[in-house]
C-alpha positions as CSV (number, residue, x, y, z in Angstrom):
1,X,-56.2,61.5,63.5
2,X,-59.1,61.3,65.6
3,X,-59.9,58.6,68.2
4,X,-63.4,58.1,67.9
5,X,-64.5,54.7,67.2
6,X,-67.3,56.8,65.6
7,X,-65.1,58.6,63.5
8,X,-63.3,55.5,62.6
9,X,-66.5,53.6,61.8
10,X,-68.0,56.5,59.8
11,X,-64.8,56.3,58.0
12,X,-64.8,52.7,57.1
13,X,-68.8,52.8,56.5
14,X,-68.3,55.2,53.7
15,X,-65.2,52.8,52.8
16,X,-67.2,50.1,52.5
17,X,-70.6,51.6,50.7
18,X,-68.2,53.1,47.8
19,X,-66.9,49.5,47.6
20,X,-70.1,47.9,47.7
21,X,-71.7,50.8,45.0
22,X,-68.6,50.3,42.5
23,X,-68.9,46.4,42.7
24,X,-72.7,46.7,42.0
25,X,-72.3,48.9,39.3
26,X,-69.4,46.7,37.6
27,X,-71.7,43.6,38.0
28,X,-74.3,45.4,36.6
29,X,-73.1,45.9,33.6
30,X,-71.4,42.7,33.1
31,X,-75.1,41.8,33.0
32,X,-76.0,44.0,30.3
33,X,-73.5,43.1,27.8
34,X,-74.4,39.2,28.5
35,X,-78.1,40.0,28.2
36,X,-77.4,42.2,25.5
37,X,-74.9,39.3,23.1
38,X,-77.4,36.8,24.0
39,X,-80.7,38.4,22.9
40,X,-82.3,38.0,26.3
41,X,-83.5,41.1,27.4
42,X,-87.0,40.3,27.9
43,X,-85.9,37.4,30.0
44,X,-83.5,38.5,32.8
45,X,-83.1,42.1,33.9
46,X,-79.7,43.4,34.5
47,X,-80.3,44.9,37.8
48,X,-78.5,43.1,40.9
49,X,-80.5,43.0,44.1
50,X,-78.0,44.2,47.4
51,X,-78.4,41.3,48.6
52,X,-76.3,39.6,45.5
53,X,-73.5,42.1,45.5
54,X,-70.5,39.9,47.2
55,X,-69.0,42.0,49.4
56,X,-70.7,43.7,52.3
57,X,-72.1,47.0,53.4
58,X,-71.0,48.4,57.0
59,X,-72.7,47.0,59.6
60,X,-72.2,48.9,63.3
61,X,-73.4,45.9,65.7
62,X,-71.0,43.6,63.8
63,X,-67.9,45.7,63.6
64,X,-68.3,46.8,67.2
65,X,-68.5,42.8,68.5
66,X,-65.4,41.8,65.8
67,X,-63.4,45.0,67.4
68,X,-64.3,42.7,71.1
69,X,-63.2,39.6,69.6
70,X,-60.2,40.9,68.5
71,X,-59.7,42.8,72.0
72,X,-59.8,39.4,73.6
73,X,-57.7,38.2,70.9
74,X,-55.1,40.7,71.8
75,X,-55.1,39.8,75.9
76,X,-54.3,36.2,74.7
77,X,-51.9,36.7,72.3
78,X,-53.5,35.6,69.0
79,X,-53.3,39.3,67.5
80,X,-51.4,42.1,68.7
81,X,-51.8,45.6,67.9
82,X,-48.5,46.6,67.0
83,X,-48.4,44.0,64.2
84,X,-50.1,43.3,61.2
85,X,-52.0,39.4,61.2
86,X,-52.3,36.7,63.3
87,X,-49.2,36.6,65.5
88,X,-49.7,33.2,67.4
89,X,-51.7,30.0,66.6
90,X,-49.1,27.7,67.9
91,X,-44.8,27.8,67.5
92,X,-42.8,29.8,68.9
93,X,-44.1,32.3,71.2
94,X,-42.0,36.0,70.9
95,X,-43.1,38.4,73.5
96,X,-41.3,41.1,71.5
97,X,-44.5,41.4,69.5
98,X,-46.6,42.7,71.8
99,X,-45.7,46.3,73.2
100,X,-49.3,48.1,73.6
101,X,-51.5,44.9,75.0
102,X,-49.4,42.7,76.8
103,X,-51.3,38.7,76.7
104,X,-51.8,37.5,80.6
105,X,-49.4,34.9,81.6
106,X,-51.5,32.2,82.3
107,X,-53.7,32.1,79.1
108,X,-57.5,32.4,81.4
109,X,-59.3,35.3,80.6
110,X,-62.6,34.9,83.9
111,X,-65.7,36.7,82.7
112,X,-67.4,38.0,86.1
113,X,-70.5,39.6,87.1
114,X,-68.5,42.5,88.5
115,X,-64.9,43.3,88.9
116,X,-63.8,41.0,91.4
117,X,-60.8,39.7,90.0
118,X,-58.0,41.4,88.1
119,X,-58.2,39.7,84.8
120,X,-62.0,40.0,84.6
121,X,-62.7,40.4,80.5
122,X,-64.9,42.9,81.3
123,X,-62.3,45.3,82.9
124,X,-59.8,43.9,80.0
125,X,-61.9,44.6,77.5
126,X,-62.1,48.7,78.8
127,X,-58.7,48.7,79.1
128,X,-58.0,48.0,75.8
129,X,-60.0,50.5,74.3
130,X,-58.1,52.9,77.1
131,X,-55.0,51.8,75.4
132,X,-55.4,52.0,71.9
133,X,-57.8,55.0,71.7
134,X,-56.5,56.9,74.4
135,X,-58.0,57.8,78.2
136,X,-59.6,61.3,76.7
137,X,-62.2,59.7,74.3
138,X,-62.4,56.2,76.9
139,X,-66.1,57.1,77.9
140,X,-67.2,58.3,74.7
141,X,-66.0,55.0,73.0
142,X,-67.3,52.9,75.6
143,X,-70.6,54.6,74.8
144,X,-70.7,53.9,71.3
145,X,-69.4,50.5,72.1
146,X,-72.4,49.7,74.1
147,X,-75.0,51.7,72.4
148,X,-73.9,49.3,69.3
149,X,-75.1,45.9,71.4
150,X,-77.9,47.6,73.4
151,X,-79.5,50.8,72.6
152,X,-81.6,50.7,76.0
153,X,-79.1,50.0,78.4
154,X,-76.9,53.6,79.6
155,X,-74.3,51.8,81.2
156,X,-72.2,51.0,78.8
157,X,-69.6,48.5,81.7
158,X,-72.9,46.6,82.3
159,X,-73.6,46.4,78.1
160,X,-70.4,44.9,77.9
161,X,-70.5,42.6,80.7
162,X,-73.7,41.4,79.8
163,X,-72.3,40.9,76.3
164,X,-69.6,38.5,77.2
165,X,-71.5,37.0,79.8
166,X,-74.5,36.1,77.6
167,X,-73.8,36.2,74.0
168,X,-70.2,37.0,73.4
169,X,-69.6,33.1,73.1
170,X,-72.7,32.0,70.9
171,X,-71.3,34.9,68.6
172,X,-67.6,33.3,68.1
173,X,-68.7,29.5,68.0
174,X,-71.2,30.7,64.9
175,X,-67.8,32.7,63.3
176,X,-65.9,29.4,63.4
177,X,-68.6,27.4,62.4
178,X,-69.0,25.5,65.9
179,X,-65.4,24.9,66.3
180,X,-64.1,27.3,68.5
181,X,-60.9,28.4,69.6
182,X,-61.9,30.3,72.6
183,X,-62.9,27.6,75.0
184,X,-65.3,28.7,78.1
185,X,-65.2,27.3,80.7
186,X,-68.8,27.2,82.5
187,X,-69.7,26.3,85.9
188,X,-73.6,26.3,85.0
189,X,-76.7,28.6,84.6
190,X,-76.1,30.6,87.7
191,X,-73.0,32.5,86.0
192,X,-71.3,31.5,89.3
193,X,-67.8,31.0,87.1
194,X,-66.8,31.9,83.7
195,X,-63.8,31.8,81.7
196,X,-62.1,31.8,78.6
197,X,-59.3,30.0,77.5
198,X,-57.5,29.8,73.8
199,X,-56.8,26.4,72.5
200,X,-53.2,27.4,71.0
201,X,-52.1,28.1,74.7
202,X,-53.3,25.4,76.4
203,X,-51.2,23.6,78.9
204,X,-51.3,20.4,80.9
205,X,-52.0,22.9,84.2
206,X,-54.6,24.8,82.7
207,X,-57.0,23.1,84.0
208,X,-54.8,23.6,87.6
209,X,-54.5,26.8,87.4
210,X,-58.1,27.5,86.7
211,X,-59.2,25.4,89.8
212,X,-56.3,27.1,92.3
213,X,-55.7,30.8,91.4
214,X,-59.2,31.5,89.9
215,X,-62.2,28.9,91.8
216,X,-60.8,28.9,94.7
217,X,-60.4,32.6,95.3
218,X,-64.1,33.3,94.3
219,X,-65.3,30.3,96.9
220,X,-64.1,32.3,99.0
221,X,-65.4,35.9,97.9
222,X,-69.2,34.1,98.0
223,X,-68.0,32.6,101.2
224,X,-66.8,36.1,102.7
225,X,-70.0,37.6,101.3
226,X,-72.3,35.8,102.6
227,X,-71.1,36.0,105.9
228,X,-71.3,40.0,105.8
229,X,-74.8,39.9,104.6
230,X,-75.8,37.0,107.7
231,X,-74.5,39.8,109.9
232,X,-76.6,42.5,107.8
233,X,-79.8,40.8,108.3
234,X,-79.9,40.2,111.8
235,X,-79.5,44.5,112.2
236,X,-81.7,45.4,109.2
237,X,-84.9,46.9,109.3
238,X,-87.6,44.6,107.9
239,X,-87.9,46.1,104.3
240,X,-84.2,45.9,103.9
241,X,-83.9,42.5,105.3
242,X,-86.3,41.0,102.8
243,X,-83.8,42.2,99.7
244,X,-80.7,40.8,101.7
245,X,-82.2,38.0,102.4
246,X,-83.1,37.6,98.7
247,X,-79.2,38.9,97.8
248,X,-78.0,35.6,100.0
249,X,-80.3,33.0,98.4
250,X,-78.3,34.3,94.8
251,X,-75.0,34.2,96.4
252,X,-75.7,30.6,98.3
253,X,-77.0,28.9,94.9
254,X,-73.8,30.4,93.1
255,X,-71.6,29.0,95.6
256,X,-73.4,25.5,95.6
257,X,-72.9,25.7,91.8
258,X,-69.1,26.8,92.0
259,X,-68.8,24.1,94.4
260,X,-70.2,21.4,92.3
261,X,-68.1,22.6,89.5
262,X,-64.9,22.6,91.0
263,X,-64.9,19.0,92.1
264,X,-65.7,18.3,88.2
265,X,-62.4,20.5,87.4
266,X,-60.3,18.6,90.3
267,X,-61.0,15.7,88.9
268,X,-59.8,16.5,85.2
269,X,-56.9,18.5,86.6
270,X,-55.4,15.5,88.8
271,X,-55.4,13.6,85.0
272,X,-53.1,16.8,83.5
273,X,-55.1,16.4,80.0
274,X,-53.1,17.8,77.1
275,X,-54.5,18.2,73.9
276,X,-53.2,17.8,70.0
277,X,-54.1,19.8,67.4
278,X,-54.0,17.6,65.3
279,X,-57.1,15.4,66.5
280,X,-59.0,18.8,65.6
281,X,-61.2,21.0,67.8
282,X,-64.2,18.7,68.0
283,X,-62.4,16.0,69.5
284,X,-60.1,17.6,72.0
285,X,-62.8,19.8,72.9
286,X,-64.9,16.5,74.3
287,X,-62.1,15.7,76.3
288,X,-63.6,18.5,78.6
289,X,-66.9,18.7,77.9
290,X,-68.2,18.4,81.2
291,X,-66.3,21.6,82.3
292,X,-67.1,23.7,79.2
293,X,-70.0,25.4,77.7
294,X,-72.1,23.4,75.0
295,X,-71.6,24.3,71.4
296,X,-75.3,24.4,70.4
């Protein structure tokens, strides 16, 4: 069996179009022998228009960001892919069903701008693919991945970054219709600190542990950064001191950001918020609105 996600997609597009083709047909002539017992063929035609038929045709963009969801729903624990369905929403939690992706521990999945921290999505995200398709065919999947989102773009780590950075989340609040299960939290327009978190996992220290293990270590990656590029300036020649310079203006308004932000999730943390699933999304979710991204 080959593992190509293009082999597999080809596979399930040609699934899909005999589906749609046979259910079109069938519809079709359901519509004859109603237009043909009532007498009204020079009234309605019998021909359905695609856009009718009620199940869907293939389409690559949108099967290549549901095979990401469901990646990210495999590092938390919602699916696993050694079992069939949705393996936690809440319950019990049995770790014996996952044996090929293994959820992180502490229920935060941080999106980054580059691999910084262990658990970035992006490097998650590559590893499952690695995984479940296999190290041999890991570049040419991650190509097709990324030629799926963006066509223009040849890196396909970057595609996929960008992605999650930028759209991933606009994508799953308009699949669960603005009531989202993966909560991200945002520190603001300058990307400084991203993260996802899933609703059925949360805990009274999320919000904790997101301020300890994951803010304050990058407060001090901008930190440690900008005080190698303050020593880079001073030696550069003029041409390159202009872009560093530039580099440490980014990295200072980040950290301003991430510092803003963290005082905003120190303050929620010190209240150790829990949240009831039975109020529904929409109201435990403005319990923390000031920490996570806007629902539009």
């Amino acid at each position: 069996m080959s593992k190509l996600l293009a082999d597999k997609y080809n596979t399930w597009e040609q699934k899909c179009s005999r589906r749609f083709s046979k259910l079109k047909s069938n519809e079709e002539k359901l519509n004859r022998i109603f237009i043909e017992n009532y007498g009204l063929q020079s009234e309605l035609p019998p021909e359905v228009e695609n856009k009718d038929v009620t199940v869907r045709k293939a389409d690559l963009q949108r099967e290549i960001k549901s095979l990401i969801s469901y990646a990210v729903g495999c590092w938390f624990g919602r699916y696993s892919v050694d079992v069939k369905g949705l393996c936690y929403a809440g319950g019990k939690w049995d770790i014996s069903k996952y044996k090929t992706i293994i959820p992180v521990k502490d229920n935060i999945l941080p999106i980054c701008n580059d691999d910084c921290l262990e658990t970035d999505l992006t490097g998650l995200i590559v590893e499952f693919v690695r995984r479940v398709y296999g190290e041999d065919t890991l570049e040419e999947n991650l190509k097709f991945i990324a030629d799926a989102i963006d066509i223009n773009e040849n890196m396909p780590r970057k595609v996929i970054r960008n992605y999650l950075l930028n759209d991933f989340y606009a994508d799953h609040c308009k699949i669960y219709q603005k009531q989202p299960i993966y909560w991200l939290f945002s520190s603001g327009k300058k990307n400084s600190f991203k993260a996802l978190v899933y609703m059925h996992r949360w805990k009274k220290t999320t919000l904790t542990t997101v301020r300890t293990d994951y803010i304050h270590a990058l407060q001090k990656r901008y930190q440690t950064q900008l005080s190698l590029l303050a020593g880079q300036i001073e030696t550069a020649a003029q041409f390159e001191r202009v872009k560093l310079k530039r580099t440490s203006e980014e990295l200072t308004a980040q950290l301003a950001e991430l510092n803003v932000y963290e005082e905003k999730i120190h303050h929620l943390a010190d209240r150790m918020l829990t949240i009831d699933l039975d109020d529904g999304i929409k109201l435990n979710y403005a319990k923390f609105a000031d920490i996570l991204e806007k629902i539009g």
